[in-house]
Each structure stands twice: as C-alpha cells, then as structure tokens.
N, C-alpha and C positions, 0 to 999 in steps of 0.2 A: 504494500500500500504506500501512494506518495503521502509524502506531510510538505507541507507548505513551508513548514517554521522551518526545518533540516536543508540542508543543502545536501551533496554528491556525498564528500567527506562525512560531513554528523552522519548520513545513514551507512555508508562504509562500516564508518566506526561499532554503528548501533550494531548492522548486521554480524561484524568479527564477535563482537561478543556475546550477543545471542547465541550465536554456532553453540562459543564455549562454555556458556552458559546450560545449555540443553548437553552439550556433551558429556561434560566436566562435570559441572557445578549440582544442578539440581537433581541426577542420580544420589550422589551422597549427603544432600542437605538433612534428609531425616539421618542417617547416621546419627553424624554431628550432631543432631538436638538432644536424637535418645541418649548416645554417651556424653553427655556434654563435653565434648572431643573438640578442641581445638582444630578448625580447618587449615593445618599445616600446607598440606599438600597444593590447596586449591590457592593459598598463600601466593607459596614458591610459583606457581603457574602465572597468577595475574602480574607476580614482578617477571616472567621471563617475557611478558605481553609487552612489558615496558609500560606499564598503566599506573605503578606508584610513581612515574615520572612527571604523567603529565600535569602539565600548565605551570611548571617550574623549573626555575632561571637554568638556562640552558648551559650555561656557565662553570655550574656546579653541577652536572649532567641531565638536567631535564630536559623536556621536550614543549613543544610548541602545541598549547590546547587551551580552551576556552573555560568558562565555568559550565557553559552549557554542554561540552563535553565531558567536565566531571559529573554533570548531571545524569546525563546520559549513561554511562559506564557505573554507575551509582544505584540507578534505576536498574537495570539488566541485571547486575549482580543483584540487586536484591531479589528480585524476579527469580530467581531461582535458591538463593539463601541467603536471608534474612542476618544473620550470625557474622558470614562470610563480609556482608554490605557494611556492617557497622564496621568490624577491622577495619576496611580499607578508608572509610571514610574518616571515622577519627584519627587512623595514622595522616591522610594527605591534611586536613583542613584542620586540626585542633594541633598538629603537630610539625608538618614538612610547613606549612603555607604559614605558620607560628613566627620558624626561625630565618623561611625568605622575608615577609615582610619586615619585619623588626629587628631582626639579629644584626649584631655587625659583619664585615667582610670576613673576617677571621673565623664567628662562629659558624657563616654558611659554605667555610671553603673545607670545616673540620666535618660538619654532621649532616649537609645535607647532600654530599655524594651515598654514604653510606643509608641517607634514607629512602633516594629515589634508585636505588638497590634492593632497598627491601632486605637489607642484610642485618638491620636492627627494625625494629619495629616502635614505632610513637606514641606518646601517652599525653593527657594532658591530666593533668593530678590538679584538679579545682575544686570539687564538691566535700563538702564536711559532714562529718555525723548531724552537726545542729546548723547546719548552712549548706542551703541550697541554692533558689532564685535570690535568695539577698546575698550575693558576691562581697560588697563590703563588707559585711558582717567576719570575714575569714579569719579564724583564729592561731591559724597557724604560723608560727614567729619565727623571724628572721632574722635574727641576731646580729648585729654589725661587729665585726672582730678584726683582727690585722689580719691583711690578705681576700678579706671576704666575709661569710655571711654564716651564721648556723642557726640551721632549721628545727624545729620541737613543735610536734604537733600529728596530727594527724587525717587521713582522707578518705572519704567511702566513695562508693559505685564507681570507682575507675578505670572505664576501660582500656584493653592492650595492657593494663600493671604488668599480668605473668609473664608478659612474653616482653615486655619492652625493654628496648636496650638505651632508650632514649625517652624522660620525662621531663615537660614541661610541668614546673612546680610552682603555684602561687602562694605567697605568702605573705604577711604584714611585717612592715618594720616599725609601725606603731601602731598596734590596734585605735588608739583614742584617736587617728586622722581619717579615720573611717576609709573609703575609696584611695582618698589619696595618700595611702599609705602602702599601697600593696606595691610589690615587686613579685618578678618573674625570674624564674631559673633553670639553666638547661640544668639535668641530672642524668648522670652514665647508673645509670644501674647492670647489675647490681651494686652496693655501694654499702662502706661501713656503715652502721645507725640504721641502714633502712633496712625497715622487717616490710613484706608483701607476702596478704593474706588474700587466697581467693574468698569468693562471698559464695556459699551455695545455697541450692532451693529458688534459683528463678525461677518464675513463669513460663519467660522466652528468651528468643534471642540466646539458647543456652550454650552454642558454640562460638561463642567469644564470652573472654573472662571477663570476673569484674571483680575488682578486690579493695581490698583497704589496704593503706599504708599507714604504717608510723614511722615518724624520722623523731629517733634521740639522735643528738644532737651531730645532725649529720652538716658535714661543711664542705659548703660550696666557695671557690675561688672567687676575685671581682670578674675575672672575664667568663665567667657561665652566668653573668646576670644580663637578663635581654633588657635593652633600651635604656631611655634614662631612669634614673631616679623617681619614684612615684608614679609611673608611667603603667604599672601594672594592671590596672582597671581597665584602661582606657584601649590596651590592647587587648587585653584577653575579650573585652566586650564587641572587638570587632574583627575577632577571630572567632566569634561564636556567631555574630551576625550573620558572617556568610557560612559557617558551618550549617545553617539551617535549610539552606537550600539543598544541601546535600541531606540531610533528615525528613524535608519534603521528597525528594527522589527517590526516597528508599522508600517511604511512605506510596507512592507510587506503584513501586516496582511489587510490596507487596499486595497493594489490592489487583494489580493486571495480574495476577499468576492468581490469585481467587476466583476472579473471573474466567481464568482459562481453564481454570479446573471443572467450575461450575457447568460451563459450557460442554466441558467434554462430558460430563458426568449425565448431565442432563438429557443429551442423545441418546446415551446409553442405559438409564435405568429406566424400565418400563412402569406403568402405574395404572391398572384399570384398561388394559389392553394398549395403551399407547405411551410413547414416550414423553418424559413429563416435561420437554420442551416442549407438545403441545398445547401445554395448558398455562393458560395466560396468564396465572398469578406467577407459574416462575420467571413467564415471559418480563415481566414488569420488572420482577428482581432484575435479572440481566441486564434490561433496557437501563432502569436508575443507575447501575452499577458502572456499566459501561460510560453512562454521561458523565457523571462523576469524576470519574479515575481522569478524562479527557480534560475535565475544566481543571483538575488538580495537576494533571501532566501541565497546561500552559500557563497557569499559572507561576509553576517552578521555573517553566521557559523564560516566564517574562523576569522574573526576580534575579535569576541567571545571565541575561541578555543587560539586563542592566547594569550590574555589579562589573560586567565585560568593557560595556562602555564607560564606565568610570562614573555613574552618573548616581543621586542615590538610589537605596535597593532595599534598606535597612526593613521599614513598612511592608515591602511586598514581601521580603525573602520570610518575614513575619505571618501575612495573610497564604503564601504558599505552604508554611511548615504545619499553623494551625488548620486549614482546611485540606490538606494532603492527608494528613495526620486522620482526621476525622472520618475520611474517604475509605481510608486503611482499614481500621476498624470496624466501619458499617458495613464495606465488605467481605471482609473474612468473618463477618458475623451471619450475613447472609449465603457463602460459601456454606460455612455448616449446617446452615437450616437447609439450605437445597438438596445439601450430601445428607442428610435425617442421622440417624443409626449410627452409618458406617461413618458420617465426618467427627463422629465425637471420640471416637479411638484414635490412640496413633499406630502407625505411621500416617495415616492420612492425611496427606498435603494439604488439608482444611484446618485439622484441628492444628497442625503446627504455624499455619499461619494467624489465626484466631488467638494462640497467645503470644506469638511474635508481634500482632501490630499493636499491641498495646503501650509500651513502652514507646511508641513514636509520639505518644501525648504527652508523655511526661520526661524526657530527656533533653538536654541540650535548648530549656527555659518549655516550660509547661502550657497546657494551650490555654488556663487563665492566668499567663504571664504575655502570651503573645496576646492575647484581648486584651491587656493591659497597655502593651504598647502599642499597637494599633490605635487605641484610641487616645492614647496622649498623643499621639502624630497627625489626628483628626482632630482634635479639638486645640492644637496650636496653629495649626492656620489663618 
C-alpha cells in the first residue's frame, strides 16, 4: 500500500524491517515474555542492521536518518515485540541522543562509537522510589568533592540497568534548589558503590529488565558530568520530550499487530455456521480499531516531522504519546474480546499484547501528565 506521508527511502526502510521483523522478531516475542528472557539475540541483529546508528552524528559513527525514521523502525519492532521496542528505544533516545546532544567532544568521541555498536547498551537512571513525574523532587545526591562528584541514593523502574554498560545518572547537588539543582552523569557500569537489582512480577513488556539501583557513594570524575552546571533539568526534560515520540511509535506498533491478529483470527474462527468476520459487531471492532491506530500513526508522523524541522514539537510529541498510548490499549483490549477463550491464555499474541500496552500510559511522563501539559500549552497562548 502507498502512504502519502513516506517517500521511496521511509518505505524501503519500513519494508527491511518488517521482513525482519516477521522473520526474526515476532516468532520469539512470546519466548521472551514467558521467560522473561532478555532478547539478546534479536539485540545483536538490529545492531548488525546498523539501526542503533541511526540519526546520529556521523562522526562518531552514525548514520544519516530522521526522527520519523526512528519512528518508523520503533513502530515495526514493536509490531512484533513489545520488550524488544523498548530496549532499543531507551538505548537510542534516553541514552545515544542524551550524550550527542549535550555531551562534550570528548565524551561523544569516548561513548558514542561504542553505542551506535551496540556493544554496550544505554540507561537512563531518572525515576525514584518516591519520584516520579515531579523530576525536581530527585533525591539522589551528588556530592561535590576534589576531582568530581559522589552519588548516594537510589532509583526504580530502570530500564536497560542489567544489561547497560553505559548510564545516564540524575542527581541533585542541592536538593533545597529544586530543578535547578540537578546535574547529569555519564556512569560505566558496572562500577564500585553500585548494586543493580532487577525488579520482578511485571505485567508486560517482561523481556527487557527493569531494576533498581543504589549508589553508596559511588564517584564520578568532572568530565563524566554532561553540560553545564545546573543544567540537569532542562536537558533531561528535552531528552524525554522527544523520547515520547518514540513511546507513541511503539504504542502504534503494538495496536497494528492487535489488529492483525484480530483480522487473521476473525476469518478463521467460525460462529453459528459463518465466520465471525461476518458479523458486524466484530466488523465495527476492526473498523474503530483500524481508524484509530491510522490517526495515532500521523499523529506520531507529524510530532516526528517537526522535531526534524527544528520547529517546536514538544505539545504534539505530547498529544501523539497520550492518544497512541490510548489507541494501544483499546486495542489489545479488543484483540482479546475478538480472540474470546483462546486470547486470555498465553502464548497468544492477544493476551501478551493486552499486558504489554499498558505501561505505554504510564512510562516516560503518564497520560494525566501529558493532559497536563497539553493544556498548559493551550491555555498560554
């Protein structure tokens, strides 16, 4: 099918990894859920694609792509695992795209070859037991000492911890300055001081880790500290901004693979002598589902297309995360009432997507944190 939005290239691209997608990817997605299995393998593959590379500085080995090509590649992988989508996307955008935009010459000539390799993998270490969407609130202390900084504190839900060889750390160097106290930090792990715990018992999303960290009094150099002074807020919050684009994408990618299941499922189980594609209530399902996931796909496009042009995106990439996000869930919820019986077991490609899209409401700022800022964007005008 043509798309208007895509040119020659974007659908190139879409098509390469669909391939490996349907090849690769989504034969072993239930794997990886049931064992909560780290998708190693499928890892190693998307770096031998060259795809932790793209759309950074060419310099330090990246390659040449858009946001709406990490959309794109974001979408498709999650399209097939869910798990898989989040790895790559919090290594390139909370992590690779961290240390190009704000890092100095020095830090992006040491970490970001080795990241658009894929030979260490990216973290961003931001969320606290008792802080979450209140970013300033972070209690974790960064001690100014000769030579640099020592950290004491500690962090939940973060993803890539187990496997990362490379974490971006936030932390306060005076709690009482609120925002404008926090500082950032590259950290090699693993690392004296730092203990990393995975967290278990998710819902979804169970083939990527999630863990907590404590740093006793782990110390960090002056030159692993990103930007200037106090500056910590202001990037990390525009390193999440467009990370959301990429959290709509996924959001995407898993209601088109609900839909496609639905689809296939639907021709094929019989009800009352006919297939219950005939019958118009699933029809309807479909129908809603399908428009949906389309206004949620350009939606991302356009939040995407903007952030490319340099223009702002902040609000869209906002109104894409929470309405993609939403799309996710209404349809893998309808997935499973379509599949009856058989979608509420696993393995079935319904019920693992039904508790994988949940968490796209609540990660990377919640959707009554994007209704928040949305409408402080509307009501400053």
């Amino acid at each position: 099918m043509i798309d208007p939005h895509l040119n020659e290239n974007d659908l190139l691209l879409r098509n390469t990894i669909r391939d490996f997608v349907d090849r690769e990817l989504a034969p072993n997605a239930s794997k990886y859920d049931l064992n909560e299995e780290f998708p190693g393998d499928a890892i190693e593959k998307i770096a031998g694609m060259g795809l932790f590379r793209l759309g950074l500085d060419e310099n330090f080995g990246g390659v040449t792509g858009s946001n709406i090509h990490l959309a794109i590649v974001t979408e498709e992988i999650a399209r097939g695992c869910a798990s898989t989508a989040v790895i790559f996307a919090s290594h390139m955008s909370l992590c690779s795209k961290y240390i190009e935009l704000f890092g100095d010459h020095k830090q992006k000539a040491i970490y970001l070859p080795k990241l658009v390799e894929a030979r260490v993998l990216g973290a961003l270490a931001l969320t606290e037991p008792d802080t979450g969407s209140d970013v300033a609130a972070i209690k974790t202390l960064a001690t100014e000492v000769e030579g640099g900084f020592i950290i004491n504190g500690s962090k939940h839900f973060i993803t890539n911890a187990k496997e990362a060889g490379i974490i971006i750390v936030v932390a306060s160097s005076d709690p009482s300055l609120g925002s404008s106290g926090l500082e950032t930090f590259i950290l090699k792990a693993p690392c004296e001081g730092l203990t990393i715990t995975p967290q278990k018992g998710k819902l979804g999303i169970r083939g990527s880790s999630t863990c907590e960290l404590n740093f006793n009094n782990v110390f960090v150099s002056n030159d692993k500290r990103i930007g200037k002074a106090g500056k910590g807020f202001h990037m990390t919050m525009q390193v999440l901004d467009a990370g959301r684009i990429l959290i709509a994408a996924q959001s995407v990618g898993i209601a088109q693979m609900a839909l496609e299941v639905s689809l296939q499922y639907s021709k094929q189980r019989k009800a009352f002598g006919n297939s219950i594609s005939e019958y118009q209530t699933i029809q309807n399902k479909l129908a809603d589902m399908a428009t949906e996931i389309q206004a949620a796909r350009l939606l991302t496009y356009r939040s995407a297309a903007l952030l490319d042009c340099n223009q702002p995106f902040e609000t869209e990439a906002s109104m894409a995360k929470l309405f993609a996000s939403k799309v996710a869930v209404e349809s893998a919820n309808q997935a499973v009432q379509i599949h009856g019986g058989s979608g509420y077991f696993a393995p079935n490609i319904a019920e693992r997507l039904y508790r994988d899209a949940k968490v796209t409401e609540i990660y990377e700022g919640t959707s009554e944190i994007q209704r928040m800022l949305i409408a402080r964007s509307l009501l400053s005008q």
